[in-house]
C-alpha positions as CSV (number, residue, x, y, z in Angstrom):
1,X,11.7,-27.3,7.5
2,X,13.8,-24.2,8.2
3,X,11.5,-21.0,9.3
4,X,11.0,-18.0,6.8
5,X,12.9,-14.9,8.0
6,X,10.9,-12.3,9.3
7,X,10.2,-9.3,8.0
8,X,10.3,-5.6,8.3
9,X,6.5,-6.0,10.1
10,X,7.9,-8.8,12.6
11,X,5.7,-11.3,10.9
12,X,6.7,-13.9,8.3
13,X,5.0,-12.6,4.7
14,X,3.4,-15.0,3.2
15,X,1.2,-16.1,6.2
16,X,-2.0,-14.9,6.0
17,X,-3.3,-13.2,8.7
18,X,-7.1,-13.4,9.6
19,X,-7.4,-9.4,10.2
20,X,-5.6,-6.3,9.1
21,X,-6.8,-3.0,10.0
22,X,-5.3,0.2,8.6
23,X,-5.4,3.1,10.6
24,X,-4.6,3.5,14.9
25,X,-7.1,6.4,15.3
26,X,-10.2,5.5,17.8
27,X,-11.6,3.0,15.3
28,X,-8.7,0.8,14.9
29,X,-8.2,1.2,18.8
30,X,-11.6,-0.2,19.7
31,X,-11.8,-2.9,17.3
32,X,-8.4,-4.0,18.1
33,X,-10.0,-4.2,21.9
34,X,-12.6,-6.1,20.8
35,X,-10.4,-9.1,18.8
36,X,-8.1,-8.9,21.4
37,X,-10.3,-11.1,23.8
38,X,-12.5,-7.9,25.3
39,X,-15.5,-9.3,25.6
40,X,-18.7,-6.8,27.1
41,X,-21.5,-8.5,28.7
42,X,-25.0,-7.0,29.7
43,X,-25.0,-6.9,33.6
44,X,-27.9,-8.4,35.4
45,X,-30.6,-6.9,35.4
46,X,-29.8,-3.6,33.6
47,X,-32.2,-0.8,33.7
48,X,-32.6,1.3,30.9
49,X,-34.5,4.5,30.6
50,X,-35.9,3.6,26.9
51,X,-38.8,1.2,27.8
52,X,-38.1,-1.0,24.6
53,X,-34.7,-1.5,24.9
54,X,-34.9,-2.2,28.8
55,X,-37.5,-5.0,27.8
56,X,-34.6,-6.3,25.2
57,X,-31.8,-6.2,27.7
58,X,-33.6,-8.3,30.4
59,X,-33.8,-10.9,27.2
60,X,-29.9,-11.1,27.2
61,X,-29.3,-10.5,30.9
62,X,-25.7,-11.9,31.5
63,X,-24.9,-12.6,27.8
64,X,-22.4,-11.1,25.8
65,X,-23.0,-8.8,23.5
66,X,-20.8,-9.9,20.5
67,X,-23.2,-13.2,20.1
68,X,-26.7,-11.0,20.0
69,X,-28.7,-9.7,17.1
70,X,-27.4,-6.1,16.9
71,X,-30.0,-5.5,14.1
72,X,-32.8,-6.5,16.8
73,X,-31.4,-4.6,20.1
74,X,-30.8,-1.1,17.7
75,X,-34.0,-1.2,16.1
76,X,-36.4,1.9,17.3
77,X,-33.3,4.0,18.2
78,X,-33.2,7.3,17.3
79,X,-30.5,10.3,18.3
80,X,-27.6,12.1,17.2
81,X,-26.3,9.7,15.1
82,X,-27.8,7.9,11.7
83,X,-25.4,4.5,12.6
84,X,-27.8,2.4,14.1
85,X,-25.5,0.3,16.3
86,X,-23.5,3.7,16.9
87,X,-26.6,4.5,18.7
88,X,-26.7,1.1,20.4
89,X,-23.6,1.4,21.8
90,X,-23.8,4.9,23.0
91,X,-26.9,3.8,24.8
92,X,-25.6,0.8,26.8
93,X,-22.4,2.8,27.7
94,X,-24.3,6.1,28.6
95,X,-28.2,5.1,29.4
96,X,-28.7,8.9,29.5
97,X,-26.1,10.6,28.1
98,X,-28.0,13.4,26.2
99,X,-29.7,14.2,29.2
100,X,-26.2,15.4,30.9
101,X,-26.8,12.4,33.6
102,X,-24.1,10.1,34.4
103,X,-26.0,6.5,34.9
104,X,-23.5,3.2,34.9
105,X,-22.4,1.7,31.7
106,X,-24.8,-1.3,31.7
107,X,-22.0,-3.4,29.9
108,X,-19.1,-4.8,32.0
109,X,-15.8,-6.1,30.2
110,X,-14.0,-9.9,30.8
111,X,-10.9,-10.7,29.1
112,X,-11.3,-13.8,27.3
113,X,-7.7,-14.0,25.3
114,X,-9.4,-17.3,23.6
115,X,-11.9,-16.0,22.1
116,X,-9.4,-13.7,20.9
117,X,-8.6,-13.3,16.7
118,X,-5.3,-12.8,15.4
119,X,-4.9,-9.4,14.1
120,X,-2.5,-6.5,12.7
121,X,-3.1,-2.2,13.7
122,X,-1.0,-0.6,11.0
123,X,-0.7,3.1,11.6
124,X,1.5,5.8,9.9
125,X,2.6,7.6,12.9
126,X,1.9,6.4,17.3
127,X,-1.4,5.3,18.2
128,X,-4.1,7.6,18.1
129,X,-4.4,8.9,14.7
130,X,-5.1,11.9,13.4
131,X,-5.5,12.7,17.5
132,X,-1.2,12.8,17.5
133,X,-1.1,15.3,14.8
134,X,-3.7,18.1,16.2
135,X,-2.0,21.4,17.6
136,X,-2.5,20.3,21.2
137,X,-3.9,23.2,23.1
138,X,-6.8,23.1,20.8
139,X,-10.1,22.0,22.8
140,X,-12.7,18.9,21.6
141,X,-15.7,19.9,19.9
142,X,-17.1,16.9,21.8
143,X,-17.8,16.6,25.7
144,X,-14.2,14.8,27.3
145,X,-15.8,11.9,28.3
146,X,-17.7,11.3,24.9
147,X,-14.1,10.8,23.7
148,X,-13.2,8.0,26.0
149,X,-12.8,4.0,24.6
150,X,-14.3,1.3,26.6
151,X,-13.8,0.4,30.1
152,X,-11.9,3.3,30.7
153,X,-12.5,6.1,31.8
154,X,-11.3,9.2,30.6
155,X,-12.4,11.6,33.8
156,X,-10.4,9.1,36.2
157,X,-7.7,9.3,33.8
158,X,-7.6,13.5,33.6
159,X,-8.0,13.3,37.5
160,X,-4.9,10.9,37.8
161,X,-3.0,13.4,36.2
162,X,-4.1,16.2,37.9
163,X,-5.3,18.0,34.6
164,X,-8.9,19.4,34.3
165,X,-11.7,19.6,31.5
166,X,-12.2,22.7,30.5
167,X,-16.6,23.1,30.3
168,X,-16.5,19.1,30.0
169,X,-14.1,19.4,27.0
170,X,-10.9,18.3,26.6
171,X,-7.6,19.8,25.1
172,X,-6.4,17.4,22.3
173,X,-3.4,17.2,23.6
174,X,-5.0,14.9,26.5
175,X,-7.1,12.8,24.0
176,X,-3.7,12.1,21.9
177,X,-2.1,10.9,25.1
178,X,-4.8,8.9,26.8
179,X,-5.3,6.9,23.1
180,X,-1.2,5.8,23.7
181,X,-2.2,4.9,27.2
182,X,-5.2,3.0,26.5
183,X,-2.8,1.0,23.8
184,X,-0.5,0.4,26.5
185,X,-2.8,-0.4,29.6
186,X,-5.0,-2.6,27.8
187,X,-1.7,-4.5,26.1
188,X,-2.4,-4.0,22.2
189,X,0.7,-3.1,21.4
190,X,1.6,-6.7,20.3
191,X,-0.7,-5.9,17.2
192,X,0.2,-2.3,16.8
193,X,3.0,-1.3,13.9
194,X,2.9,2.5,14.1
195,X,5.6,4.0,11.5
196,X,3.7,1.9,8.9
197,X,2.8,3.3,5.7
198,X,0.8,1.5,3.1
199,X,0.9,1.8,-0.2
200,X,-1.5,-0.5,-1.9
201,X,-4.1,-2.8,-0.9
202,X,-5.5,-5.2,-3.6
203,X,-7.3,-8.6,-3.4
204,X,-6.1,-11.7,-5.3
205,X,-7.7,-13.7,-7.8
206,X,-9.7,-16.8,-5.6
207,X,-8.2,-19.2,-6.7
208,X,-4.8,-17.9,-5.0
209,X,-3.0,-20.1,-2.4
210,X,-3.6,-19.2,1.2
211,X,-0.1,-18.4,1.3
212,X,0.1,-16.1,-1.5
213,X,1.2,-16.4,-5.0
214,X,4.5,-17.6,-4.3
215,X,3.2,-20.8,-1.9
216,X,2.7,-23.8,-2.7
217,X,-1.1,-24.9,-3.8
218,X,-3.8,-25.3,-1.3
219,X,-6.8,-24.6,-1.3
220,X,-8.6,-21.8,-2.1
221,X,-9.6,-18.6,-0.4
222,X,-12.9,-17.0,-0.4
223,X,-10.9,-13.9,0.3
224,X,-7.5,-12.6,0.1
225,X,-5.8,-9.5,0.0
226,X,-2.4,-8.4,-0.8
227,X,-1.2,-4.9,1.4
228,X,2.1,-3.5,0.1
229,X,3.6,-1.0,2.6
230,X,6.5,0.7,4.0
231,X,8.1,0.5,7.4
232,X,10.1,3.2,9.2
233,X,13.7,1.5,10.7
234,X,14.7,2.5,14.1
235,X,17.7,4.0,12.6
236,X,16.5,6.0,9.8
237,X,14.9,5.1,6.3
238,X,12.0,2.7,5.5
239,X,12.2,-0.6,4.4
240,X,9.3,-2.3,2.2
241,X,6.9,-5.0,3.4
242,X,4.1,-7.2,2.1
243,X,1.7,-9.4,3.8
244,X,-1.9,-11.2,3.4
245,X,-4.9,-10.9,5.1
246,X,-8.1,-12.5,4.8
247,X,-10.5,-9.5,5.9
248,X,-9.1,-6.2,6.1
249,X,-10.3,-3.4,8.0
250,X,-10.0,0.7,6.5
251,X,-9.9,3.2,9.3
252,X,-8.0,5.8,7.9
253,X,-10.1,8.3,9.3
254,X,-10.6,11.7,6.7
255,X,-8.2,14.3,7.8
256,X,-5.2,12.7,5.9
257,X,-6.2,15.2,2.8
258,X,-7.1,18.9,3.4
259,X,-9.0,20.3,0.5
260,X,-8.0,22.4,-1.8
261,X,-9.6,25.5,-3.5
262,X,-8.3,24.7,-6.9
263,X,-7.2,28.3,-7.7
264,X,-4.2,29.7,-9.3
265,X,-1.1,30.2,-6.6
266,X,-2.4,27.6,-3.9
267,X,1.1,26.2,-3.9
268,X,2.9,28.8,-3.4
269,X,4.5,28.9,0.4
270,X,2.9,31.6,2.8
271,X,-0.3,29.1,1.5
272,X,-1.2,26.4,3.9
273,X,-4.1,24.2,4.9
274,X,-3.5,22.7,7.7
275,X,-4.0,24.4,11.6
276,X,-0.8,22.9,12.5
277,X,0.8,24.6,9.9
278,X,-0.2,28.2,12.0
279,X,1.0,26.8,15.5
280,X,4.0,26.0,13.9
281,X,4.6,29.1,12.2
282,X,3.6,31.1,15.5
283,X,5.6,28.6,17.5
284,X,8.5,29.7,15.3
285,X,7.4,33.2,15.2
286,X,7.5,33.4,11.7
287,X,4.2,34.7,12.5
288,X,3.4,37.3,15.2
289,X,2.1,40.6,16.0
290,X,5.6,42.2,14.4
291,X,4.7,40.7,10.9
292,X,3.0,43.7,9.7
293,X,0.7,41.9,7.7
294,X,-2.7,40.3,8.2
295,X,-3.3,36.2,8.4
296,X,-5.9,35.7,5.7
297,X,-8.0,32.8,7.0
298,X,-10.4,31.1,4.6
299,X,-13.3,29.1,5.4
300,X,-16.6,29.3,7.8
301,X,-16.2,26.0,9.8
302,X,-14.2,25.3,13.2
303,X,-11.1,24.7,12.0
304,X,-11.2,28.1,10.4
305,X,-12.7,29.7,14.0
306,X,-9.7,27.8,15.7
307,X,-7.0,29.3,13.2
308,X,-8.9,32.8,13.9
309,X,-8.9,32.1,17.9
310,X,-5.1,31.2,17.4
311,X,-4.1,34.0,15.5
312,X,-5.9,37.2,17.3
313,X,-4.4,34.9,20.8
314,X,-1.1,35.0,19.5
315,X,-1.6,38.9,18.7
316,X,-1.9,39.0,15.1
317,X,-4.4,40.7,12.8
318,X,-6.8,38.8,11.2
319,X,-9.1,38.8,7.9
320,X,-11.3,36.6,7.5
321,X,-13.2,35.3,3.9
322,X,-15.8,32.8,3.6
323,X,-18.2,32.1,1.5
324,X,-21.2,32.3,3.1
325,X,-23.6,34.8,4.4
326,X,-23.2,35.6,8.2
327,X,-26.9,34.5,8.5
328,X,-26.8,31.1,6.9
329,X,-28.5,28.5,8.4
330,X,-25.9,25.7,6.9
331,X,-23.3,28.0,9.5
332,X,-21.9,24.5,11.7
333,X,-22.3,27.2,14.6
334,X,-26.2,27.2,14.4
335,X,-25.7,24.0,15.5
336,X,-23.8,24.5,18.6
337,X,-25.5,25.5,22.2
338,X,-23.6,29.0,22.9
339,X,-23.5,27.8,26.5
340,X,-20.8,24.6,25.7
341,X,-19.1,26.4,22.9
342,X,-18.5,30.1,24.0
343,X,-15.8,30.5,21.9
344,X,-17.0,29.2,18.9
345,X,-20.2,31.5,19.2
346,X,-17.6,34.7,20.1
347,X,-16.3,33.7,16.3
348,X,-19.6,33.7,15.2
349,X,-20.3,37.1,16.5
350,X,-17.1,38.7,15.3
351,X,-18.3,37.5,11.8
352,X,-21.3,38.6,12.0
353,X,-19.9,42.2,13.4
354,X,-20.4,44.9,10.3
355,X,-17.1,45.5,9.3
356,X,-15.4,43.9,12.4
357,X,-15.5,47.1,13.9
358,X,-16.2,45.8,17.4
359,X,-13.5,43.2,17.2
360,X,-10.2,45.3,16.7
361,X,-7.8,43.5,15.0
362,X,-10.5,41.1,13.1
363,X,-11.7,42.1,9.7
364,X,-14.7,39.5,8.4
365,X,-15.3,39.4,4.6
366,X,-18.6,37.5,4.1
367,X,-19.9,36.4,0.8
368,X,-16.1,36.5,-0.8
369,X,-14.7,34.0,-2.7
370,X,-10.6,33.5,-3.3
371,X,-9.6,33.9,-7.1
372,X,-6.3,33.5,-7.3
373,X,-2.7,33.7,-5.2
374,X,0.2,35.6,-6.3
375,X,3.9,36.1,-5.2
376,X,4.8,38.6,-2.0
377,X,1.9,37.7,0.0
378,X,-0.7,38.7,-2.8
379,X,-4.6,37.3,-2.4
380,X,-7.0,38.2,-4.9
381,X,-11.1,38.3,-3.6
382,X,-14.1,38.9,-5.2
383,X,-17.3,39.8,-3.7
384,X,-20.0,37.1,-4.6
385,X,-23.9,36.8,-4.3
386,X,-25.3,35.9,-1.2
387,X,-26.3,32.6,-3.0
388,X,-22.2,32.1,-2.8
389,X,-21.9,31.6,-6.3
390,X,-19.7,33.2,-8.5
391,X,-21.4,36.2,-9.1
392,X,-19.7,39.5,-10.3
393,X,-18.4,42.0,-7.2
394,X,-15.6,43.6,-6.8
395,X,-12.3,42.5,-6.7
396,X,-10.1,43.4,-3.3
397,X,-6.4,42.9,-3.9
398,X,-4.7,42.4,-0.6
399,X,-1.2,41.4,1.3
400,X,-1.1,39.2,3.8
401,X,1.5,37.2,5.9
402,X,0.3,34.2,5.5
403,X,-2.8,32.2,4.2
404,X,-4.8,29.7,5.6
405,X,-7.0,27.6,3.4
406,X,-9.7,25.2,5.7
407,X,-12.0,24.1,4.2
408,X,-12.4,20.5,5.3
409,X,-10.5,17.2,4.3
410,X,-10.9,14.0,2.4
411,X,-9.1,10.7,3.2
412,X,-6.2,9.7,1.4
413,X,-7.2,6.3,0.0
414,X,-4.5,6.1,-2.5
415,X,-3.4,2.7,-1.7
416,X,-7.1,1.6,-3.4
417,X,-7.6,1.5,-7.0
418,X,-9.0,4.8,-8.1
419,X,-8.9,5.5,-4.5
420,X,-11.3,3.4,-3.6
421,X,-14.4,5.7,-5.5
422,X,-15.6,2.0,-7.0
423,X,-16.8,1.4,-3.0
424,X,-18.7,4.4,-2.4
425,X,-21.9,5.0,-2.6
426,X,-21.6,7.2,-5.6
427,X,-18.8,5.1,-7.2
428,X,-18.6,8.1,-10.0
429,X,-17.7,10.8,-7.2
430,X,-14.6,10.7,-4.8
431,X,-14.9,9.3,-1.6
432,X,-16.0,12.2,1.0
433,X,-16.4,11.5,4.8
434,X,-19.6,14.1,4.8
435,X,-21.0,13.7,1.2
436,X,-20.0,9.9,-0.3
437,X,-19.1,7.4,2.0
438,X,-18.1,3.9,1.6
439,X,-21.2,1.7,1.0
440,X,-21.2,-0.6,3.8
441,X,-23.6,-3.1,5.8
442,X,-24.9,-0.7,8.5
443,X,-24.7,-3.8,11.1
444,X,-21.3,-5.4,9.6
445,X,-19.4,-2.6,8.2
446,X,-18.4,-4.7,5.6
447,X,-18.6,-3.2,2.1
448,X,-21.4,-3.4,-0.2
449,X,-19.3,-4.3,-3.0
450,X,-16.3,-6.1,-1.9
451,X,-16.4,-9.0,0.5
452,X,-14.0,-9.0,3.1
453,X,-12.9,-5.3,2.9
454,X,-14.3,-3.8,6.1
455,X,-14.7,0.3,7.2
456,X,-14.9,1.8,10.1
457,X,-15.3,6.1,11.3
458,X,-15.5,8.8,9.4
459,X,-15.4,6.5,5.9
460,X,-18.3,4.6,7.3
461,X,-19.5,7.7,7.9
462,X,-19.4,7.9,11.6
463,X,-18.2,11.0,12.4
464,X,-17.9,11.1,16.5
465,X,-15.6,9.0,18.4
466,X,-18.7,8.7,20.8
467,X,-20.7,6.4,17.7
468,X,-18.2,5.1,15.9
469,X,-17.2,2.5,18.6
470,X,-20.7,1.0,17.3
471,X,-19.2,0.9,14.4
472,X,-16.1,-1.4,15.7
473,X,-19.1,-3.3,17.7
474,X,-20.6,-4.5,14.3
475,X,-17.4,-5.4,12.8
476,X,-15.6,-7.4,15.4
477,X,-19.1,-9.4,15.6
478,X,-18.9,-10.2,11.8
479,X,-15.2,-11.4,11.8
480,X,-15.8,-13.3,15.1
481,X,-18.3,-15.2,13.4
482,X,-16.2,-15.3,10.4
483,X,-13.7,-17.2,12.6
484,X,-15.8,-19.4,14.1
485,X,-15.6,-17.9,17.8
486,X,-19.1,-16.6,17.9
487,X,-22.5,-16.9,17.0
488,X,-25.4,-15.5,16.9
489,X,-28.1,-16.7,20.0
């Protein structure tokens, strides 16, 4: 029989792969790890500070921890985190890592290729994510070594390189690079296909051949998807690809989409919504202290405090709109200790500032809504109740140099039918990483109402790289069982 040619993907199309995941952020990383033959056992007589766990782990001493009962070892845990095995997981790799301490991951790593299950990473741009498009001086909201995957450490890795965390936080620029090295060092990058964007994902009737439509009969799958994509050619252009997959993972992460405000002029271009859009206009110095005009920032959450931090660093005036009252308790920087975050708190202070007065160059406008964009730099405000509504108040008319609009993003799950609303939790709202997840299995990550579709992060949502690695945990244990590899004890 002579071999189907390959295609764009380096795989022959109609064989159906066990797993495909979409998305090379941290979630697609870890779980990759995990079906690549990583295997983490419980080391011999681990001590852990929570009494009940400690008792469980002296049950499993030695064992792996893919062939457990999750459910059993993560119930009773409490912390940052509502993801129950997120939790687990945090607490086997740091026994006391909300304390500040630095106690020994009580998990150790073999590499067991075997016990390995043939899988495909498919990831619009290099590994890492969302992580490869961040302006890179930027710094973590997380503590560096809450960032780091497993069995690697991210403080050995800075130290290597002679860089430094800055308060225990790292620049993004570092995170974006140790993601590509932990690809490389840990040898994914057989089942990594970055340049890969997919277009639609849709499963087939069951009675479809194994092999797809166009095969030959056999017998039938309990699950099979179709994924549609495109793949950038070394030389230029994309060509098209298709494959099959019997589970397939979504980790696309939700920064794909920045939101919009829905007003009149958003399109026009000295509008933007993304950070990167600032560094690259300061970069360029189509922005800068000679502009004349103000940068109009809108929004109240970090990623509006880092466009304010970038802009009054890079010299240029600043006003600020948002929303909300300066006193709001629903403010993300109530929730941040002043000590870790000094320069978050500084934004908060400048908002909070009557009039910016003690911040030259920073103008806060609290409790103001955007109406409407025009041409030549023209933003119109009005004043709102402090209930943010849209109250009456007056209207300021102002000119600015350019606008940025943060105020948060959604995933881009276009590929899905009615992007994938039918397998949130609230199927008649869109999907939102914060507001309306996907409705998964909170020990399998496998959706509520479609068998064999898997997701993982901020669509699960898990939020932190630190928990969603519990996350990967819970799904590499249901398709390893799936396979056959592993049980439960």
């Amino acid at each position: 029989m002579i071999p189907r040619k390959k295609g764009p993907l380096g795989l022959r199309p109609q064989e159906p792969l066990p797993v495909v995941i979409i998305g090379n952020g941290p979630s697609g990383i870890c779980l990759s790890y995990f079906l690549s033959g990583y295997r983490p056992y419980v080391r011999e007589a681990a001590s852990h500070p929570n009494p009940i766990l400690h008792r469980k782990l002296l049950e499993i001493s030695g064992q792996c921890l893919l062939e457990q009962d999750l459910e059993y070892l993560s119930e009773g845990l409490d912390g940052r985190s509502p993801s129950p095995l997120g939790l687990l997981f945090d607490a086997l790799v740091r026994p006391d890592g909300d304390l500040g301490g630095s106690a020994e991951s009580l998990l150790s790593w073999r590499r067991e290729p075997e016990r390995g299950v043939a899988h495909l990473v498919l990831g619009k741009g290099p590994a890492g994510g969302a992580w490869q498009t961040m302006e890179g001086s930027m710094i973590t909201l997380s503590l560096g070594d809450w960032m780091e995957m497993p069995d690697l450490s991210f403080r050995d890795w800075m130290a290597k390189r002679g860089r430094q965390l800055r308060n225990n936080r790292a620049a993004t620029r570092d995170i974006a690079q140790y993601y590509q090295h932990y690809v490389e060092v840990k040898g994914l990058q057989q089942h990594f296909r970055c340049g890969a964007l997919v277009t639609s994902v849709r499963p087939l009737p069951p009675d479809t051949p194994p092999g797809g439509p166009s095969e030959e009969a056999g017998p039938p799958a309990s699950t099979l998807y179709e994924i549609r994509g495109e793949q950038e050619e070394p030389g230029g252009g994309r060509s098209p690809f298709r494959l099959y997959a019997r589970n397939v993972v979504l980790a696309t992460g939700a920064y794909d989409r920045p939101s919009r405000l829905g007003v009149e002029g958003e399109d026009l271009p000295f509008v933007r919504h993304t950070v990167g859009d600032l560094e690259g206009a300061l970069r360029a110095r189509a922005l800068g202290p000679a502009s004349g005009l103000p940068l109009l920032v809108v929004g109240a959450g970090l990623t509006a405090a880092d466009a304010v931090l970038l802009g009054r660093g890079a010299g240029v005036p600043v006003l600020h709109a948002f929303r909300r009252g300066t006193g709001d308790p629903a403010l993300v920087f109530h929730q941040l200790p002043a000590v870790m975050f000094p320069e978050y708190h500084k934004v908060h202070d400048m908002m909070r500032a009557p009039g910016g007065g003690a911040y030259p160059g920073y103008a806060g406008l609290p409790l103001h809504r955007v109406l409407r964009f025009a041409a030549g730099g023209r933003c119109f405000l009005r004043e709102v109740g402090g209930g943010g509504g849209g109250g009456g108040g007056k209207v300021r008319d102002v000119r600015v140099a350019m606008a940025m609009v943060l105020i948060g993003s959604n995933p881009d799950l276009s590929f899905l039918p009615d992007e994938g609303r039918g397998l949130a939790l609230d199927p008649g709202r869109p999907v939102s990483a914060k507001r309306n997840p996907l409705d998964t299995d909170p020990f399998t990550y496998e959706s509520a109402r479609q068998p064999g579709l898997y997701a993982l992060g901020p669509l699960a949502g898990d939020g932190f790289v630190r928990f969603l690695q519990g996350g990967a945990l819970g799904a590499a244990t249901s398709l390893l069982r799936k396979t056959g590899l592993t049980g439960t004890s």
